[in-house]
Each structure stands twice: as C-alpha cells, then as structure tokens.
PDBQT receptor file of N, H, CA, C and O in Angstrom, charges set to zero:
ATOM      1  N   UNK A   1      -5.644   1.888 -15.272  1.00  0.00    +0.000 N 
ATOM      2  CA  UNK A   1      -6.414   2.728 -14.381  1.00  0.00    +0.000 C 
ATOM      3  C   UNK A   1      -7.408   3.547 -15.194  1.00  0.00    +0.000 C 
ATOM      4  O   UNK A   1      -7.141   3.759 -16.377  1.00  0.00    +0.000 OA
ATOM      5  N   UNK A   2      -8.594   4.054 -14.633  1.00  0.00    +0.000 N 
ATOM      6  H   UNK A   2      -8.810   3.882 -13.672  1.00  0.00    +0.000 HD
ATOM      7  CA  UNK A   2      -9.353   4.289 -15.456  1.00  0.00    +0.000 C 
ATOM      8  C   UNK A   2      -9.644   6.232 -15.065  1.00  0.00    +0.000 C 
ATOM      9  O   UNK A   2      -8.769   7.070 -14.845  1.00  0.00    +0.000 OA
ATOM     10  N   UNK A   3     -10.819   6.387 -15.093  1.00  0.00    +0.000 N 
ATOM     11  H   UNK A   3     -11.529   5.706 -15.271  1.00  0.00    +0.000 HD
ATOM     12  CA  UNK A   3     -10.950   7.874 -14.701  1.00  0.00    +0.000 C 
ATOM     13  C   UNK A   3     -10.869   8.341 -13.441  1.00  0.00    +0.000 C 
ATOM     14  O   UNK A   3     -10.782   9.555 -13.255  1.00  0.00    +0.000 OA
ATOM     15  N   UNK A   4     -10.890   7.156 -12.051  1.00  0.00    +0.000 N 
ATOM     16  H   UNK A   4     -10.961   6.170 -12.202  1.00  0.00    +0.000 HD
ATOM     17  CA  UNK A   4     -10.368   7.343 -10.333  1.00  0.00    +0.000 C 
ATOM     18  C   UNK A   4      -9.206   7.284 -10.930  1.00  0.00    +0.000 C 
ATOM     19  O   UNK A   4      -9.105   8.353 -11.531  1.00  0.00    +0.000 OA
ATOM     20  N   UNK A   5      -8.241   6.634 -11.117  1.00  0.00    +0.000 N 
ATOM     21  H   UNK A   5      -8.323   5.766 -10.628  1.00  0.00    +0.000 HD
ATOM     22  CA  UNK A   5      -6.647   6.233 -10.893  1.00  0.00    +0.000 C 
ATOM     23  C   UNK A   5      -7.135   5.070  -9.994  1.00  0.00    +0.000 C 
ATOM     24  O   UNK A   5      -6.609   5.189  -8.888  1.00  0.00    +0.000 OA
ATOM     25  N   UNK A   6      -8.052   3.849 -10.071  1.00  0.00    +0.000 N 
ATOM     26  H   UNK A   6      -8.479   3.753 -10.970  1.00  0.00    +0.000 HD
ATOM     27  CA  UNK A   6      -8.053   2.895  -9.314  1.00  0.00    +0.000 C 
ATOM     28  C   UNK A   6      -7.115   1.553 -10.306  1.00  0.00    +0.000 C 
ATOM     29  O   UNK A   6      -7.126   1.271 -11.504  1.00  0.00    +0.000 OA
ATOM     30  N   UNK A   7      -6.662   1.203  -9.580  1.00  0.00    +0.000 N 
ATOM     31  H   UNK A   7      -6.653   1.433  -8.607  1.00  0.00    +0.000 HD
ATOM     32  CA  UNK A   7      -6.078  -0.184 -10.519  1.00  0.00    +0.000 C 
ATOM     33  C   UNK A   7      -7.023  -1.114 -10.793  1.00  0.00    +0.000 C 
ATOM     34  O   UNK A   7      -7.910  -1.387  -9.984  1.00  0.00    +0.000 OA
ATOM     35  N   UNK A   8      -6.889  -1.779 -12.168  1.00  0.00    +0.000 N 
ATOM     36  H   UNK A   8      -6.168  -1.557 -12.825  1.00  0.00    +0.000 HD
ATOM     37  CA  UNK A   8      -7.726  -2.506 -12.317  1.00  0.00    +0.000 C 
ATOM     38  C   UNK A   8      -8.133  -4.085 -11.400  1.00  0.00    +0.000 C 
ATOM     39  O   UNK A   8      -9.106  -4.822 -11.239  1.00  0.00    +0.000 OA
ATOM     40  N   UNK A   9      -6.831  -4.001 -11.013  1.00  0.00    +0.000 N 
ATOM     41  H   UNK A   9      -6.041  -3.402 -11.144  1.00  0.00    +0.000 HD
ATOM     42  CA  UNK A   9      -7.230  -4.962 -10.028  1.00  0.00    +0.000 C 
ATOM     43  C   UNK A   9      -7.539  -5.013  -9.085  1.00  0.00    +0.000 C 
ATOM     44  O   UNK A   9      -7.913  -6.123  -8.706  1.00  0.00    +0.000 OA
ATOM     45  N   UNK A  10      -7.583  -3.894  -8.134  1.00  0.00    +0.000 N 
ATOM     46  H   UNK A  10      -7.279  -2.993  -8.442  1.00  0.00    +0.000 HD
ATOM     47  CA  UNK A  10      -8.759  -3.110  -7.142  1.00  0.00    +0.000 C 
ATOM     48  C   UNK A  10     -10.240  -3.160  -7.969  1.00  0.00    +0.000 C 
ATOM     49  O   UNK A  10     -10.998  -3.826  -7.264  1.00  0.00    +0.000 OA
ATOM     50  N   UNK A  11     -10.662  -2.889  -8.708  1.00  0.00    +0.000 N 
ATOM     51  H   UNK A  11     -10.046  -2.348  -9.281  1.00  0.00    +0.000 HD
ATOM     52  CA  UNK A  11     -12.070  -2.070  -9.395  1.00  0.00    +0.000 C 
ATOM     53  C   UNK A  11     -12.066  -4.244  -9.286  1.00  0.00    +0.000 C 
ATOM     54  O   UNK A  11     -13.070  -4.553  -8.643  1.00  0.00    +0.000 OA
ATOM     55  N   UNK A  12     -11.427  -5.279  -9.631  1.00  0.00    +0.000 N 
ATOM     56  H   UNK A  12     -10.612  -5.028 -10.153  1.00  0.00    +0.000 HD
ATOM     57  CA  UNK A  12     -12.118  -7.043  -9.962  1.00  0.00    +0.000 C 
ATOM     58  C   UNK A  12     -12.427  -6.829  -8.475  1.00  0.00    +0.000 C 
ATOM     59  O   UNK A  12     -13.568  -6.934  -8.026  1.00  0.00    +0.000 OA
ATOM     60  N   UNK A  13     -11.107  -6.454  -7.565  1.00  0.00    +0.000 N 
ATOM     61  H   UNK A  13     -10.180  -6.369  -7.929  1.00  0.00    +0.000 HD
ATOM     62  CA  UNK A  13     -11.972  -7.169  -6.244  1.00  0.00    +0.000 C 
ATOM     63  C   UNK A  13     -13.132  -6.696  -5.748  1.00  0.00    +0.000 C 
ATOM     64  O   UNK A  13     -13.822  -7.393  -5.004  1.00  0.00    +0.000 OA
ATOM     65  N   UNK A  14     -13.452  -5.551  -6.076  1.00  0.00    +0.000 N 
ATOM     66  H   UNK A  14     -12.891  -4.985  -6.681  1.00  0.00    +0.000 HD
ATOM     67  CA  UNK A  14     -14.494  -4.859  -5.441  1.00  0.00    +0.000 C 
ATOM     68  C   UNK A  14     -15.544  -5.266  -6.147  1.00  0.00    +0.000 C 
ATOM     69  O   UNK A  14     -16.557  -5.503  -5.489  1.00  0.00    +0.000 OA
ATOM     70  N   UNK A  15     -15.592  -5.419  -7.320  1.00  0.00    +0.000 N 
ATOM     71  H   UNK A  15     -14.769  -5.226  -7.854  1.00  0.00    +0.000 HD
ATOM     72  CA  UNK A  15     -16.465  -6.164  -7.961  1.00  0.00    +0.000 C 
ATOM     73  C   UNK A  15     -16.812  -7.483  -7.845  1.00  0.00    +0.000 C 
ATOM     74  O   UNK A  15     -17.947  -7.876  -8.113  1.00  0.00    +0.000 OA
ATOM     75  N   UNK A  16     -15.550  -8.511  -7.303  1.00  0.00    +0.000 N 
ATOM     76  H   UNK A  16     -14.628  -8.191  -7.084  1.00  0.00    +0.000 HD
ATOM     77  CA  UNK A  16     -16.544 -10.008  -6.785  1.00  0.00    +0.000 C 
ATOM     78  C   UNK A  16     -16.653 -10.149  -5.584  1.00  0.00    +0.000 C 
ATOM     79  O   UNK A  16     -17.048 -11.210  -5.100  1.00  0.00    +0.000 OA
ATOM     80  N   UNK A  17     -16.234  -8.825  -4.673  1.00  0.00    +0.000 N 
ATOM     81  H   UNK A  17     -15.912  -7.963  -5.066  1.00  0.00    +0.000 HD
ATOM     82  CA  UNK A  17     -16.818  -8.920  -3.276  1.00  0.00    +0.000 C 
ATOM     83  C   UNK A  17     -18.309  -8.442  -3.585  1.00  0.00    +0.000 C 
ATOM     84  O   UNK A  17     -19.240  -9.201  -3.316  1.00  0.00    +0.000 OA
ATOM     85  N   UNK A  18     -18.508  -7.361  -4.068  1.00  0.00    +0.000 N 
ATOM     86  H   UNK A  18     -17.752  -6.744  -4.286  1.00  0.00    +0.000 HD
ATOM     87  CA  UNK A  18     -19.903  -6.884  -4.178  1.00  0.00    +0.000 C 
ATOM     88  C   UNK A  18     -21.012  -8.321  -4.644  1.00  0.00    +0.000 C 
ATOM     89  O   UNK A  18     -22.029  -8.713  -4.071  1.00  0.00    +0.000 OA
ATOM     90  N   UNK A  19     -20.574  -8.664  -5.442  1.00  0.00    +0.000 N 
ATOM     91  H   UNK A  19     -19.748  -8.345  -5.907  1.00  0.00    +0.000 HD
ATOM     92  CA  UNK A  19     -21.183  -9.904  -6.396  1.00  0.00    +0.000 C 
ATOM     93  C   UNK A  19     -21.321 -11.057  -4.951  1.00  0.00    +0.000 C 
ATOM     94  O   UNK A  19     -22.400 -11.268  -4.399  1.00  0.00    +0.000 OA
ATOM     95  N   UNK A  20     -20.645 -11.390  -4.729  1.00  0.00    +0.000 N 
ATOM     96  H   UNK A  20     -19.768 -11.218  -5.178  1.00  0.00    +0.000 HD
ATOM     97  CA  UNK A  20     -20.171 -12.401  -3.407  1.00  0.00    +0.000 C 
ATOM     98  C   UNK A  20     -21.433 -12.077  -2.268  1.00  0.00    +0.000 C 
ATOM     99  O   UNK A  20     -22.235 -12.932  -1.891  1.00  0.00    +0.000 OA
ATOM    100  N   UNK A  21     -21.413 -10.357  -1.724  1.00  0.00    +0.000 N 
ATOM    101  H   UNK A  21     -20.762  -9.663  -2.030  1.00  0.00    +0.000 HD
ATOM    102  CA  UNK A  21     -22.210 -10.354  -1.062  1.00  0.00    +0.000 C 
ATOM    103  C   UNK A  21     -23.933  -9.810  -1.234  1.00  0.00    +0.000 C 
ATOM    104  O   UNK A  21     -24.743  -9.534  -0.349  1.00  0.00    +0.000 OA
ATOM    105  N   UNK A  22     -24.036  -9.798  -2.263  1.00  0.00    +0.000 N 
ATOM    106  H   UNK A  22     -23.379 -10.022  -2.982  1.00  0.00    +0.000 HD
ATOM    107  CA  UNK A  22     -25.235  -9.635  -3.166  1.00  0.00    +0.000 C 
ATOM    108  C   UNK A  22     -24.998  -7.626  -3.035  1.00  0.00    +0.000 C 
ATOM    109  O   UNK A  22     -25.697  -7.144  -2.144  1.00  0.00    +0.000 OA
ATOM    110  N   UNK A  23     -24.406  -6.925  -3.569  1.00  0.00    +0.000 N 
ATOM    111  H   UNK A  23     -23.838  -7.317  -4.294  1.00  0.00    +0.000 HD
ATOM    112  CA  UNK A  23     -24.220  -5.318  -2.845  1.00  0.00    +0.000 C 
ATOM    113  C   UNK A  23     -24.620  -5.544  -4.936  1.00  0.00    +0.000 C 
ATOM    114  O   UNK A  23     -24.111  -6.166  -5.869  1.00  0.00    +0.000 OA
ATOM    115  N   UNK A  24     -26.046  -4.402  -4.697  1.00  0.00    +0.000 N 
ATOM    116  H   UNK A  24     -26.460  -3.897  -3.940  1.00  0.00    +0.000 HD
ATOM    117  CA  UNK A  24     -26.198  -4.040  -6.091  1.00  0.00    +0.000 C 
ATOM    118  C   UNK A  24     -25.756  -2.833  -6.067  1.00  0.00    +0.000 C 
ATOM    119  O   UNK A  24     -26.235  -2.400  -7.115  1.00  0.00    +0.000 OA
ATOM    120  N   UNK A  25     -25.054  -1.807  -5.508  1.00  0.00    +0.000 N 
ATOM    121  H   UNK A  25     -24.665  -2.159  -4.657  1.00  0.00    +0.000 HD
ATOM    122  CA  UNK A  25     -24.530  -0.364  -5.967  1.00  0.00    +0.000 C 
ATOM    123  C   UNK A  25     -23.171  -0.014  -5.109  1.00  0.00    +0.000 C 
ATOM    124  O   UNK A  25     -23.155   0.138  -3.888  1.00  0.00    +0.000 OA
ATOM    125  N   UNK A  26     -22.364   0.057  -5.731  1.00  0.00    +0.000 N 
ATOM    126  H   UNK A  26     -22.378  -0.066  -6.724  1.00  0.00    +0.000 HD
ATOM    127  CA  UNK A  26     -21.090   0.358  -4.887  1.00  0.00    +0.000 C 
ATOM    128  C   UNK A  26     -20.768   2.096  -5.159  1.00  0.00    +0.000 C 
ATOM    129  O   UNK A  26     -20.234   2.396  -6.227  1.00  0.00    +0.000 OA
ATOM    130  N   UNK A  27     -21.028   2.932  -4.402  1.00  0.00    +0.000 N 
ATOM    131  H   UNK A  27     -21.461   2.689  -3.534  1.00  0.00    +0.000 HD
ATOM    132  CA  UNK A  27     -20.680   4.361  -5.019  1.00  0.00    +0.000 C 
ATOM    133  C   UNK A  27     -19.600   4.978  -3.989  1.00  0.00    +0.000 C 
ATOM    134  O   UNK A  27     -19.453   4.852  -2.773  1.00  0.00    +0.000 OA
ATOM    135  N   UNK A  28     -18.980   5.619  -4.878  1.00  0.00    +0.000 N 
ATOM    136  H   UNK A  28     -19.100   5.721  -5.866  1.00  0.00    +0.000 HD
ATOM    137  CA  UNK A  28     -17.451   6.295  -4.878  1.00  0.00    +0.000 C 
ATOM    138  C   UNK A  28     -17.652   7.655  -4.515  1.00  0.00    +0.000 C 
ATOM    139  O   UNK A  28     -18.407   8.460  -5.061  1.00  0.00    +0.000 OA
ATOM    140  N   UNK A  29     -16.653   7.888  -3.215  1.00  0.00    +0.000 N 
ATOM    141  H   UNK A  29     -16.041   7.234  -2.772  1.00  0.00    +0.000 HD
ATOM    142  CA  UNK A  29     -17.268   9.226  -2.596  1.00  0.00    +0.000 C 
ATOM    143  C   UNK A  29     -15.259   9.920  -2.644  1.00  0.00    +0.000 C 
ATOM    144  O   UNK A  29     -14.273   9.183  -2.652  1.00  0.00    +0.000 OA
ATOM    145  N   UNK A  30     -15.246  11.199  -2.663  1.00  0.00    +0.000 N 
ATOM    146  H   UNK A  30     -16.047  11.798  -2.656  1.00  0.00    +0.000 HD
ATOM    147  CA  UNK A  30     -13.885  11.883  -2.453  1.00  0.00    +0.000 C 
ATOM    148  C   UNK A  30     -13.045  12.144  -3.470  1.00  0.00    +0.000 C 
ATOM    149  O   UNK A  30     -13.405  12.661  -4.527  1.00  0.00    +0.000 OA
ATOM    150  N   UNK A  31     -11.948  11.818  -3.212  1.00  0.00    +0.000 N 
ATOM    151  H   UNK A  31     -11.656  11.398  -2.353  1.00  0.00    +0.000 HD
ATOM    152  CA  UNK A  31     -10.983  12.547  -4.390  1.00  0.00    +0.000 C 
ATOM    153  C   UNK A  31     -10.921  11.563  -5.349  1.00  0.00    +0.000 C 
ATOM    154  O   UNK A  31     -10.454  12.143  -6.330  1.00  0.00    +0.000 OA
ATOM    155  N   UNK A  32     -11.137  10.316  -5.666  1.00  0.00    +0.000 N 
ATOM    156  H   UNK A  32     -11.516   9.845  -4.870  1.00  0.00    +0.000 HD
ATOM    157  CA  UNK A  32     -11.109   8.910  -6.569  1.00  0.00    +0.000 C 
ATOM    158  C   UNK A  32     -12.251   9.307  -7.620  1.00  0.00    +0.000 C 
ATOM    159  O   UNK A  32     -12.214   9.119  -8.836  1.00  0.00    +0.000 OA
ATOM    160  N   UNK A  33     -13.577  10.075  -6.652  1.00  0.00    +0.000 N 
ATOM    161  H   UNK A  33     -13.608  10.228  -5.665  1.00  0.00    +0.000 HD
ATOM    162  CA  UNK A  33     -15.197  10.295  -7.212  1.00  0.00    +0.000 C 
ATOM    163  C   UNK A  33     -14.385  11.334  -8.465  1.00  0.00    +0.000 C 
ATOM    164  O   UNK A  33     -14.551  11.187  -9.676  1.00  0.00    +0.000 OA
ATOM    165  N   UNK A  34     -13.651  12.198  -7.932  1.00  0.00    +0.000 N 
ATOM    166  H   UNK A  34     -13.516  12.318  -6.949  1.00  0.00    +0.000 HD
ATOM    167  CA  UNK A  34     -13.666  13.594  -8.876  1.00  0.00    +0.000 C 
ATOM    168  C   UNK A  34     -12.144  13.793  -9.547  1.00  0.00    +0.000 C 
ATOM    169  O   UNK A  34     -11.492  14.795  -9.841  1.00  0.00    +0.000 OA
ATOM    170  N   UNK A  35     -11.880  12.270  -9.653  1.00  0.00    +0.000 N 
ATOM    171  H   UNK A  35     -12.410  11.456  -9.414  1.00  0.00    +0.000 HD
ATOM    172  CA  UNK A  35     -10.737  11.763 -10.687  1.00  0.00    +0.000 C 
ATOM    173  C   UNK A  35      -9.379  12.206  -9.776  1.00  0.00    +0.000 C 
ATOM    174  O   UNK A  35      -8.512  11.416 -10.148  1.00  0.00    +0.000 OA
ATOM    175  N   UNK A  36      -8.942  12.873  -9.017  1.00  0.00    +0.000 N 
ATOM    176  H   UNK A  36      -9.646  13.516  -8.715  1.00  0.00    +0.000 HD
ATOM    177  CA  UNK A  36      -7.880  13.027  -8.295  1.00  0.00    +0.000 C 
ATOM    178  C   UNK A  36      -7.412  12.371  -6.886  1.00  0.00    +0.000 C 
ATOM    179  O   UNK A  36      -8.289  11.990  -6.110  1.00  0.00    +0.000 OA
ATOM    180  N   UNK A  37      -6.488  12.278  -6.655  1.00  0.00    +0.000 N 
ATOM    181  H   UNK A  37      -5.776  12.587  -7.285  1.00  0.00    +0.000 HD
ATOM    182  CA  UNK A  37      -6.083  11.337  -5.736  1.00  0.00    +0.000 C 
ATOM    183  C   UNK A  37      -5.333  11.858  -4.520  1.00  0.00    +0.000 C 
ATOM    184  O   UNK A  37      -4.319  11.360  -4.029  1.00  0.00    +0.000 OA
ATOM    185  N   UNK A  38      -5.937  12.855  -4.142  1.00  0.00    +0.000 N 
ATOM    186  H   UNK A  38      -6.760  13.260  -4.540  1.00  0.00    +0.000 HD
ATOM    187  CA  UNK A  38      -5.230  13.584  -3.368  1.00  0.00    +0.000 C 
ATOM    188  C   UNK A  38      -5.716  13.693  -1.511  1.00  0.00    +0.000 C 
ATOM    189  O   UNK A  38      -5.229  14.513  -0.732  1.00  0.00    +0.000 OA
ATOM    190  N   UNK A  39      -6.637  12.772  -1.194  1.00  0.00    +0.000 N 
ATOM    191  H   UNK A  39      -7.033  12.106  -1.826  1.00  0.00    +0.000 HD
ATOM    192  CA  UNK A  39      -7.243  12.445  -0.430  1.00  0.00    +0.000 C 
ATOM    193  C   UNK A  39      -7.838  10.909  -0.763  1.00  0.00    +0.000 C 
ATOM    194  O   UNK A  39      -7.988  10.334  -1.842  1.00  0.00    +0.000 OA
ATOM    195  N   UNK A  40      -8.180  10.383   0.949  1.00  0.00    +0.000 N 
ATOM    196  H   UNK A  40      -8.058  10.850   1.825  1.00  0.00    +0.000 HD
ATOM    197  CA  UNK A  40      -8.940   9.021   0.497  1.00  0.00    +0.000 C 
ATOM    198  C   UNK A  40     -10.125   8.769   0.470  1.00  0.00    +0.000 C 
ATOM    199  O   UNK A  40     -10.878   9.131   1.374  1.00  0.00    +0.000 OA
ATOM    200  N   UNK A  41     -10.525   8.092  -0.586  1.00  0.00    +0.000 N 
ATOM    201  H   UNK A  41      -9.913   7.798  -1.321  1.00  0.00    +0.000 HD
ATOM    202  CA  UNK A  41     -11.886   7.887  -1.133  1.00  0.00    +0.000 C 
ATOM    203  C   UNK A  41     -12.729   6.677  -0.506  1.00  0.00    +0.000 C 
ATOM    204  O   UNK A  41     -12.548   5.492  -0.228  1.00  0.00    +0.000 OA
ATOM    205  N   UNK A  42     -13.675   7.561  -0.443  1.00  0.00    +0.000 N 
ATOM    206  H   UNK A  42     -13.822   8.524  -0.669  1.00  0.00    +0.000 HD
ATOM    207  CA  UNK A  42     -15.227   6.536   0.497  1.00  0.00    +0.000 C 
ATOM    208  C   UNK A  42     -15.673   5.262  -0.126  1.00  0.00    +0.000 C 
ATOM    209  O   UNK A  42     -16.154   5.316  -1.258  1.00  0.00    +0.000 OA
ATOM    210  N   UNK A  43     -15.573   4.185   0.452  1.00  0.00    +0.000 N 
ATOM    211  H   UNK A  43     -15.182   4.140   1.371  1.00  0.00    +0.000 HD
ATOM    212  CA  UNK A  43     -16.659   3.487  -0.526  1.00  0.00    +0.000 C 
ATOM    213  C   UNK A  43     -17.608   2.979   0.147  1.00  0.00    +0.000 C 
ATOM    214  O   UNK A  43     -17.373   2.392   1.203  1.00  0.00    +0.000 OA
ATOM    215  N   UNK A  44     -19.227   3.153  -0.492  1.00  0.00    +0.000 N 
ATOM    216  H   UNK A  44     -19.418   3.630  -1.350  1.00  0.00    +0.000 HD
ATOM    217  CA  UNK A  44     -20.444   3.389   0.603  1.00  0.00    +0.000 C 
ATOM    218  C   UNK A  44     -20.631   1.927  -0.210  1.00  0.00    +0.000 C 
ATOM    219  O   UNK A  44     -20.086   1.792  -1.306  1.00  0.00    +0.000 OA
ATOM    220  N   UNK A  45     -21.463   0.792   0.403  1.00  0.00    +0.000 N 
ATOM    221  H   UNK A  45     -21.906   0.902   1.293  1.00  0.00    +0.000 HD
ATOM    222  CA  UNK A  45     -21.961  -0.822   0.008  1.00  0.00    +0.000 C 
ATOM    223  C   UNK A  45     -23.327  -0.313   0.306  1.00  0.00    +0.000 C 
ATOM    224  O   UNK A  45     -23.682   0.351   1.280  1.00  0.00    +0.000 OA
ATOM    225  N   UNK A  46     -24.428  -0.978  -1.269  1.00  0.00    +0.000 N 
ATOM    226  H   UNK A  46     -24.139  -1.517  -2.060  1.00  0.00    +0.000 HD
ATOM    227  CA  UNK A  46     -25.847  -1.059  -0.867  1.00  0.00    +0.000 C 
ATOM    228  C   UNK A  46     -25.945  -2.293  -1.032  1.00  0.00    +0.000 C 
ATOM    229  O   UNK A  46     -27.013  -2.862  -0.810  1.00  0.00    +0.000 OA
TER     230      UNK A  46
C-alpha cells in the first residue's frame, strides 16, 4: 500500500480500466487523497 492505504492491486485495476477506456487522469478525492482512511474516497474519470 502506498501513501492512500490503497492495495496494490486496486491502484493495477484502476489503472487498466483507465488504459482500457482511454481515461488520461484519474484523481483521488477524500480521506484516501489525504492519506487516511477514515471515510470513502471519490474517484473522478477524465
């Protein structure tokens, strides 16, 4: 896990869905954004 607490194998899928659906910016909104996990975290697709 890195500086969210996301598992790394969450952070592949999100990464070959993004890739998959051409999404060039995936940004991280909530408690994951500001390293704590104490709420659930946004994820906005461009």
């Amino acid at each position: 896990m890195g500086e969210t607490g996301i598992r790394q194998q969450v952070i592949e899928e999100i990464q070959a869905l993004a890739q998959k659906y051409n999404v060039s910016k995936v940004i991280l909104f909530g408690s994951r954004a500001r390293g704590i996990s104490e709420e659930p975290a946004i994820l906005i697709w461009q």
